[in-house]
C-alpha positions as CSV (number, residue, x, y, z in Angstrom):
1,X,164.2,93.2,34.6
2,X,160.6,93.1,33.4
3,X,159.8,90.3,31.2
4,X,158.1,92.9,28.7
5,X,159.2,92.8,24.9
6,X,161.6,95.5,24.5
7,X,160.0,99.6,23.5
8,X,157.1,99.6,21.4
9,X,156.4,95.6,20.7
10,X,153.1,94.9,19.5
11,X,151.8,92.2,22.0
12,X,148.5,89.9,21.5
13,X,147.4,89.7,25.1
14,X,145.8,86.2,26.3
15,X,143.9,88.1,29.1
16,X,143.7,90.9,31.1
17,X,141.1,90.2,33.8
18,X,143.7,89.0,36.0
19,X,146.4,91.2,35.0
20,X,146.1,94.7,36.6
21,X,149.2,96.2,35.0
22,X,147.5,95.5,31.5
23,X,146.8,98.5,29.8
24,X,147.5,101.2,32.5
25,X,146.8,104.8,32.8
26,X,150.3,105.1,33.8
27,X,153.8,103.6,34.0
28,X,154.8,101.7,36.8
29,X,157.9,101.5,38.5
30,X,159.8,98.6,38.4
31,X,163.2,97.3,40.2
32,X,166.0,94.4,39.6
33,X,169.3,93.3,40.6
34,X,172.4,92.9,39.2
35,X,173.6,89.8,42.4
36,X,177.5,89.5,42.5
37,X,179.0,86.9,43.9
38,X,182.6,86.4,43.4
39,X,182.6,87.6,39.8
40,X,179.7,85.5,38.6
41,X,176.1,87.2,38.4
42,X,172.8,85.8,38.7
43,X,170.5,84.9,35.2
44,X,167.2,84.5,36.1
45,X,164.7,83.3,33.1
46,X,161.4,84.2,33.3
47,X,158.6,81.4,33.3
48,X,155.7,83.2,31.5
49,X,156.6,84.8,27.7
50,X,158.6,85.7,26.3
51,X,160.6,83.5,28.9
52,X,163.8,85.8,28.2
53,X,166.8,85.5,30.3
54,X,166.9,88.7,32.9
55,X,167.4,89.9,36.6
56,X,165.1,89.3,39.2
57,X,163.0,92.4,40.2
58,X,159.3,93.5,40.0
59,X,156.9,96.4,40.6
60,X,157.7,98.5,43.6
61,X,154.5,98.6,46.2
62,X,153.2,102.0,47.8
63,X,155.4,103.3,50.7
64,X,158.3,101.1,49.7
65,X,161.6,102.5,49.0
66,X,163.8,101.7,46.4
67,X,166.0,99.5,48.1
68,X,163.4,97.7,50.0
69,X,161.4,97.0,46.9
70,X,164.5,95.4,45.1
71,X,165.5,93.3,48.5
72,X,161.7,92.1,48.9
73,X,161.4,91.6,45.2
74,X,164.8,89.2,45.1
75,X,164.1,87.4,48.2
76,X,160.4,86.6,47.1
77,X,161.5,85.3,43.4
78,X,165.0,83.6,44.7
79,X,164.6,83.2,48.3
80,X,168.9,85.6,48.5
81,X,169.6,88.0,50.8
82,X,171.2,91.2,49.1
83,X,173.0,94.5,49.8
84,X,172.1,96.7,47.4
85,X,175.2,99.2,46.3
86,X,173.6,101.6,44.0
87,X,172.0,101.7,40.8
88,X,173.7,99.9,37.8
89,X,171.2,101.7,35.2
90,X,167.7,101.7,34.2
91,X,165.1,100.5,31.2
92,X,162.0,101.5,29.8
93,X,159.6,99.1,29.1
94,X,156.7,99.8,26.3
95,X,154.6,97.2,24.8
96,X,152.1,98.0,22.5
97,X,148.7,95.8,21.6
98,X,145.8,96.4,19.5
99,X,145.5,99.6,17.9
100,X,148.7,100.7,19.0
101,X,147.2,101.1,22.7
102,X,149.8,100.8,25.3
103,X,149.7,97.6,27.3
104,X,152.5,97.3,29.5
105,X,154.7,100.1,30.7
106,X,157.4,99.7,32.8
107,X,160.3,102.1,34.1
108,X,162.5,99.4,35.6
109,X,165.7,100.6,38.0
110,X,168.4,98.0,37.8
111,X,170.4,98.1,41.2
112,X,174.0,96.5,41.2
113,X,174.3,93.9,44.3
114,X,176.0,92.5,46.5
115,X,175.0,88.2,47.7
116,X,174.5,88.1,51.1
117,X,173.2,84.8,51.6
118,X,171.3,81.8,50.4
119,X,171.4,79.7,47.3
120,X,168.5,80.6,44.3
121,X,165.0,79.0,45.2
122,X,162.3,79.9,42.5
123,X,159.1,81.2,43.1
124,X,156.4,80.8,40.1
125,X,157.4,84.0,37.7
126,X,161.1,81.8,37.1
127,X,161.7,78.9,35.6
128,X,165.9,78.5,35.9
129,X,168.5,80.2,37.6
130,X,172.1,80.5,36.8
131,X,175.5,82.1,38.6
132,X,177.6,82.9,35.6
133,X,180.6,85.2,34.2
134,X,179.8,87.9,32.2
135,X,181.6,86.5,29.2
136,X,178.9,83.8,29.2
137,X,176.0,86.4,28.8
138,X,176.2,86.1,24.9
139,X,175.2,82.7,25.0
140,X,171.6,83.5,26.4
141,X,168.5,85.5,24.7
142,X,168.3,88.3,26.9
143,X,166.1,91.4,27.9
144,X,167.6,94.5,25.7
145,X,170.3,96.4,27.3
146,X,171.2,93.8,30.1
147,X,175.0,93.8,29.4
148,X,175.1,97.0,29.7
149,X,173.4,97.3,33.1
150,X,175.7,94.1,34.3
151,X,178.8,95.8,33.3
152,X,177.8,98.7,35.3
153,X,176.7,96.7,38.2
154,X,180.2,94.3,38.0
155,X,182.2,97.6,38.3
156,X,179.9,99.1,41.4
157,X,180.6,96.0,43.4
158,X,184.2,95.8,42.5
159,X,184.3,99.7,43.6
160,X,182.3,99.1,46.5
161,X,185.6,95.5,47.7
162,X,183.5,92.7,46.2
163,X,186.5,92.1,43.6
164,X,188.5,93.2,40.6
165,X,185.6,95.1,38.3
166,X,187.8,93.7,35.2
167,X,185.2,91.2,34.2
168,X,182.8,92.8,31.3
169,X,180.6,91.9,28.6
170,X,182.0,91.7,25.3
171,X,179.3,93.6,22.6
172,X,177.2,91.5,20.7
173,X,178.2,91.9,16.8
C-alpha cells in the first residue's frame, strides 16, 4: 500500500520540487500485493515516513493494466515473481497539508497473490522485508485497513489451491 498517512492527515511536506504526486490536480491510482506463500504473507516497510509496515505496490503508469502495474511494481521493489488472483480490496489515500490543501491522494487496489519465484531483494522505497503469518500482523504499525485486505487476499489464494484459507487476522482491540 501507499506509504501515505491514512484519510485526511495533515502532513508538513519537506519538498515538493522532486515529488510530482505532491499536491495533484487529481488522484492517482495506485496498486499492491497481498504475496502468499505457504500461509505466510509478505510485510514490506517503507524506507521514507512514516516508515509504516505495508504491501509492496505503487502508481500504475499510462497504458498499463492492472495486473501488469502490480507485477512490475513488486518485482521492481522486491525483485518476486507473482500471479496475481484477483483483488483482495482497496484504500483511499488523503493527506492533507497547509491550509487543508490536498497533498497526496491515492486510490490504491490491493491484489491478493500468489509467489512465483525469488526471495525479497529491496529497492530504495523499503527498508525490511518479512514472510509472516497473519497472527503476527498485530505486532507491527501498519497502514489502516491492511488486515482486512490480507484476510481477503489469504482466502482468494486458498480458493484459488494455494492452501487452507483458515489463517486470519485477529481484530485489533
Amino acid at each position: 500500500m501507499v506509504s501515505s498517512p491514512s484519510r485526511d492527515t495533515v502532513l508538513t511536506p519537506v519538498s515538493t520540487a522532486a515529488d510530482p504526486r505532491a499536491y495533484p490536480d487529481r488522484p492517482y491510482v495506485a496498486v499492491s500485493a497481498a504475496i502468499v506463500r505457504e500461509n505466510r504473507f509478505l510485510l514490506v516497510r517503507r524506507a521514507r515516513p512514516p516508515q509504516l509496515y505495508t504491501l509492496p505496490g505503487g502508481v500504475v503508469e499510462a497504458g498499463e493494466t492492472l495486473t501488469e502495474a502490480v507485477r512490475r511494481e513488486v518485482a521492481e521493489e522486491t525483485g518476486l515473481a507473482i500471479e496475481p488472483l484477483g483483488l483482495a480490496g482497496y484504500r483511499e489515500v488523503i493527506s492533507r497539508g497547509e491550509n487543508q490543501r490536498v497533498f497526496r491522494h491515492f486510490i490504491v487496489l490491493a491484489f491478493a497473490a500468489r509467489w512465483q519465484g525469488g526471495e525479497p531483494v529491496l529497492s530504495e522505497e523499503l527498508s525490511e522485508a518479512h514472510w509472516i503469518t497473519p497472527a503476527e500482523l498485530a505486532a507491527f504499525a501498519t497502514t489502516e485497513g491492511l488486515a482486512e485486505i490480507v484476510n481477503a487476499a489469504i482466502g482468494c489464494v486458498g480458493r484459488a489451491g494455494e492452501g487452507p484459507a483458515r489463517a486470519t487476522i485477529p481484530p485489533r482491540p
